[in-house]
C-alpha positions as CSV (number, residue, x, y, z in Angstrom):
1,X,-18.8,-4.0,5.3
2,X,-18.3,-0.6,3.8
3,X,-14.7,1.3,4.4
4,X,-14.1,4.4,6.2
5,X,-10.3,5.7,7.2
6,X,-10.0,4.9,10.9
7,X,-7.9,6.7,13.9
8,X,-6.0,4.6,16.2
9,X,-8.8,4.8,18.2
10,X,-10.9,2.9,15.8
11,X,-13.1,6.2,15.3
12,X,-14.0,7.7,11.8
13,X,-11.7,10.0,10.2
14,X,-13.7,12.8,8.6
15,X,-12.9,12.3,5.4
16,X,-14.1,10.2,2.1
17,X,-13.0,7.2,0.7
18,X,-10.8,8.0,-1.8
19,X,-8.6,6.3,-5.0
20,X,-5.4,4.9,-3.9
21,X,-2.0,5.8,-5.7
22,X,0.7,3.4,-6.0
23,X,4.3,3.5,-7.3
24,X,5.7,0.2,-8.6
25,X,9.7,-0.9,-8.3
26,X,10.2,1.2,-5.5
27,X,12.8,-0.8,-3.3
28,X,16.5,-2.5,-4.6
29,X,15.4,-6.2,-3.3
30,X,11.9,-6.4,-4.8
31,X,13.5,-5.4,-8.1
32,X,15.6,-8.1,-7.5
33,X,13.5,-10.6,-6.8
34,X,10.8,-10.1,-9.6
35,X,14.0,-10.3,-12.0
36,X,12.8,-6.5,-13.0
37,X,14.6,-2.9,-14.0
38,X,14.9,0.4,-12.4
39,X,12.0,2.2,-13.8
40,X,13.7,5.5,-15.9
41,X,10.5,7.2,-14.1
42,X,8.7,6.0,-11.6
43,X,6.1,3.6,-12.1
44,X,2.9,4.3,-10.9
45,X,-0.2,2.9,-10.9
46,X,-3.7,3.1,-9.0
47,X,-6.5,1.2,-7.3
48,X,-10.2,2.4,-7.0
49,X,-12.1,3.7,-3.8
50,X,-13.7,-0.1,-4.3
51,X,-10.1,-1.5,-3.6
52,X,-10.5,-0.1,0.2
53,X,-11.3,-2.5,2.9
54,X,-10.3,-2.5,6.4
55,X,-7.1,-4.5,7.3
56,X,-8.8,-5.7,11.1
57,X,-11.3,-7.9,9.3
58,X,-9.6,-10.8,7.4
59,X,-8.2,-10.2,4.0
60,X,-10.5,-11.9,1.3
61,X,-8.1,-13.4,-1.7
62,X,-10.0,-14.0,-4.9
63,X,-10.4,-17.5,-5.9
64,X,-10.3,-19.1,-9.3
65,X,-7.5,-16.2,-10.6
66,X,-4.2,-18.1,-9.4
67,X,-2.1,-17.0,-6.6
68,X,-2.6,-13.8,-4.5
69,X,0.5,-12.4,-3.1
70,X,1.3,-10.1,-0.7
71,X,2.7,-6.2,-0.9
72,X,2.8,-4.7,2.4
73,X,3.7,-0.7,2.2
74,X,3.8,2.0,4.3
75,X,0.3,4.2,3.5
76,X,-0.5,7.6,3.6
77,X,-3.8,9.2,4.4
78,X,-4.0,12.9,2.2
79,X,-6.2,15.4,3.7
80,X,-6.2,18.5,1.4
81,X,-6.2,18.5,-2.4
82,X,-3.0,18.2,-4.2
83,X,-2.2,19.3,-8.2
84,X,1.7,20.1,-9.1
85,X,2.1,20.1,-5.0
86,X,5.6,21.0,-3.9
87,X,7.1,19.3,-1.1
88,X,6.2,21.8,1.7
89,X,2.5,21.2,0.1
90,X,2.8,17.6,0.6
91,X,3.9,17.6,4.5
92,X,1.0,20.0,4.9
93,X,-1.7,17.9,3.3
94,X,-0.5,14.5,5.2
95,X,-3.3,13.4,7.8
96,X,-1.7,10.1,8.9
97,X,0.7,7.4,8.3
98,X,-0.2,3.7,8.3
99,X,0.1,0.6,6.8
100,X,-1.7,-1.3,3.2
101,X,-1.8,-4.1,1.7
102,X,-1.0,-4.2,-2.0
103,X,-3.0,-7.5,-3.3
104,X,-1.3,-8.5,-6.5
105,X,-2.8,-11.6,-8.4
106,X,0.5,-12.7,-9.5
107,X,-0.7,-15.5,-12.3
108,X,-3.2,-13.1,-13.5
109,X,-0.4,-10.1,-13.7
110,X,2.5,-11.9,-15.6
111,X,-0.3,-12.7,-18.3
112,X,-0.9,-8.8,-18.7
113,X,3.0,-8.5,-19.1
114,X,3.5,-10.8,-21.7
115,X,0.8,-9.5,-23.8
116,X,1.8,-5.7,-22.8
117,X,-1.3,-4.9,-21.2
118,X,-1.7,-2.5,-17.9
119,X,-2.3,-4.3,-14.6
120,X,-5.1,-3.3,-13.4
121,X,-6.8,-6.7,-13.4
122,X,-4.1,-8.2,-11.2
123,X,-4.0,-5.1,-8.9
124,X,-7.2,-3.3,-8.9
125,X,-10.0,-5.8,-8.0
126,X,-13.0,-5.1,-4.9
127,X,-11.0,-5.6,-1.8
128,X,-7.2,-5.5,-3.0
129,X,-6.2,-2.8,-0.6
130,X,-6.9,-3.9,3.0
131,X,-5.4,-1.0,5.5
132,X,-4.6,-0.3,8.9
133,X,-6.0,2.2,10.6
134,X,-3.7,5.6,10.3
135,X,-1.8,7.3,12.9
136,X,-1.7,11.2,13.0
137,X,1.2,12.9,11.2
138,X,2.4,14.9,14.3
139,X,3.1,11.6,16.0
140,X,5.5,10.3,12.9
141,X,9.0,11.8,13.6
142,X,10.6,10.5,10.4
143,X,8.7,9.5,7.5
144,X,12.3,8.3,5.8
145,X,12.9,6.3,9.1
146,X,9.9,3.8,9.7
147,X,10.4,0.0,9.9
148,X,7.8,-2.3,9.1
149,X,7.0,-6.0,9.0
150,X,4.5,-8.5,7.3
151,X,4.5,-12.5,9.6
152,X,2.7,-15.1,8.3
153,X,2.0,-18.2,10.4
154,X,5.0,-16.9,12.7
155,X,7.9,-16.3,10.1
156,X,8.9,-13.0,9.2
157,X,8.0,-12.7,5.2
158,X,9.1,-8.8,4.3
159,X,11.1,-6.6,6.6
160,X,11.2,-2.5,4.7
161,X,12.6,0.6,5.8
162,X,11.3,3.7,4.1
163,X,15.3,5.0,4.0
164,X,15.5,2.5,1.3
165,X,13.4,3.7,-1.1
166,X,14.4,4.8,-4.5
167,X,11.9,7.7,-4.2
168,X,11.0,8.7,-0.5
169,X,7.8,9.2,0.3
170,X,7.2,13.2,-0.4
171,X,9.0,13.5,-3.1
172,X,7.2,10.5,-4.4
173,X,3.9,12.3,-3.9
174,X,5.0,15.6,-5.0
175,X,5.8,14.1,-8.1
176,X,2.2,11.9,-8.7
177,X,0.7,15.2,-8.0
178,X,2.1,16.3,-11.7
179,X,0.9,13.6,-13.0
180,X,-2.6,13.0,-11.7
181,X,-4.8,15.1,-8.9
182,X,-4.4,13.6,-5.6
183,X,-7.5,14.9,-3.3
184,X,-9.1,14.8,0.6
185,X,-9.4,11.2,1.2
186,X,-7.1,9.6,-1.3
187,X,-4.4,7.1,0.2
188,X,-0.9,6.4,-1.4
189,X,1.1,3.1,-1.1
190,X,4.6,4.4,-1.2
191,X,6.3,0.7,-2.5
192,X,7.0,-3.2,-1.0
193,X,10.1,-4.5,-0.2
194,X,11.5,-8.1,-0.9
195,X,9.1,-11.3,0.4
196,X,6.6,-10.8,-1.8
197,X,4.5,-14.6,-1.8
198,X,1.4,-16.0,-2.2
199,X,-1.2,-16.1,0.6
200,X,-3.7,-18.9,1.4
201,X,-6.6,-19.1,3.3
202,X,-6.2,-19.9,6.7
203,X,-2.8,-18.1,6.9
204,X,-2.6,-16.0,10.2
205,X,-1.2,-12.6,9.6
206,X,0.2,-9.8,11.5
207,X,2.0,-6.9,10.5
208,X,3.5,-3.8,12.2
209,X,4.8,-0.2,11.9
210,X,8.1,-0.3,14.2
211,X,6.9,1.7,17.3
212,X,3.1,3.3,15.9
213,X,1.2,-0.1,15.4
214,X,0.8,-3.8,15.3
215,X,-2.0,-5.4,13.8
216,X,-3.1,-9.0,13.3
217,X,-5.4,-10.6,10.9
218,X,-5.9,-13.7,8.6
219,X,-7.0,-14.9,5.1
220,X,-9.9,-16.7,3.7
221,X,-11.3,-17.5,0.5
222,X,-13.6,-14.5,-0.8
């Protein structure tokens, strides 16, 4: 099933299916738990428009590749164009707020470490950014305020709150704007917190955005 952004409504948002920008190391405990460093800059990486698939219909893990794990992040939905953006820029080009997953093929990825290689084959294979739908900006009171969850078979995996972020979430975009172009339609996963783990077909997932949306959905083999 092709991708389109969605409204909470479940309608089309009028706008194309963009590249998503990431930014790696982005939270204290997930630093921790990968046994990583505080990036000197921040990290960033990116997925293709081919990444995008809808978070509703179940989340297809790759077989074959080792484990799959889990990244949940908050997601933002640009609506303008974005090059060397200040931060007044950035609130104003902001469609929505939601939630992605950031598929990591964790086998596959500490491989490309040890040999120095970019990641893009453990993070930027068809299908390895499932997202919610996205809730208008004017309905987000506090972008550096937002809880949200991943469950997996009924246990709470990761738990984030965007205040924790090294680099909150327009500063964050201000700054991949002088790096790379960010345009209509683009999405950006702002970082994962702790609980990162490997998913298995079968597994029932839900995750929510603290007070905007709740979502449930499970895994299968693609």
């Amino acid at each position: 099933m092709q991708y389109s952004h969605k409204d909470m409504q479940g309608n089309d948002i009028a706008l194309p299916t963009g590249k998503v920008m990431c930014i790696g190391r982005n939270y204290l405990d997930h630093i921790a738990e990968m046994n990583s460093v505080v990036s000197k800059q921040p990290l960033l990486f990116m997925k293709p428009s081919a990444a995008l698939c809808a978070l509703s219909q179940p989340v297809a893990i790759p077989t074959g590749k080792g484990e799959c794990h889990n990244e949940l992040e908050v997601s933002v939905l640009l609506k303008s164009t974005l090059k060397n953006a200040s931060e007044e820029e950035v609130r104003d080009a902001i469609w929505g707020i939601g939630l992605g997953l950031d598929l990591t093929l964790r086998d596959v990825q500490a491989k490309l470490k040890a040999d120095g290689q970019p990641w893009e084959r453990a993070k930027s294979f068809d299908g390895s950014a499932p997202l919610s739908c996205f809730i208008p900006i004017d309905q987000i009171t506090e972008l550096d305020d937002l809880h949200f969850s991943l469950t997996i078979n009924g246990e709470v995996r990761q738990q984030g709150h965007t205040a924790l972020m090294l680099h909150k979430i327009v500063p964050q975009i201000a700054h991949m704007s002088g790096e790379f172009r960010l345009d209509a339609g683009d999405v950006v996963f702002t970082g994962t917190p702790k609980g990162v783990g490997p998913l298995f077909a079968g597994d029932k997932v839900n995750v929510e955005l603290k007070g905007h949306l709740t979502l449930d959905t499970e895994v299968i083999n693609e």
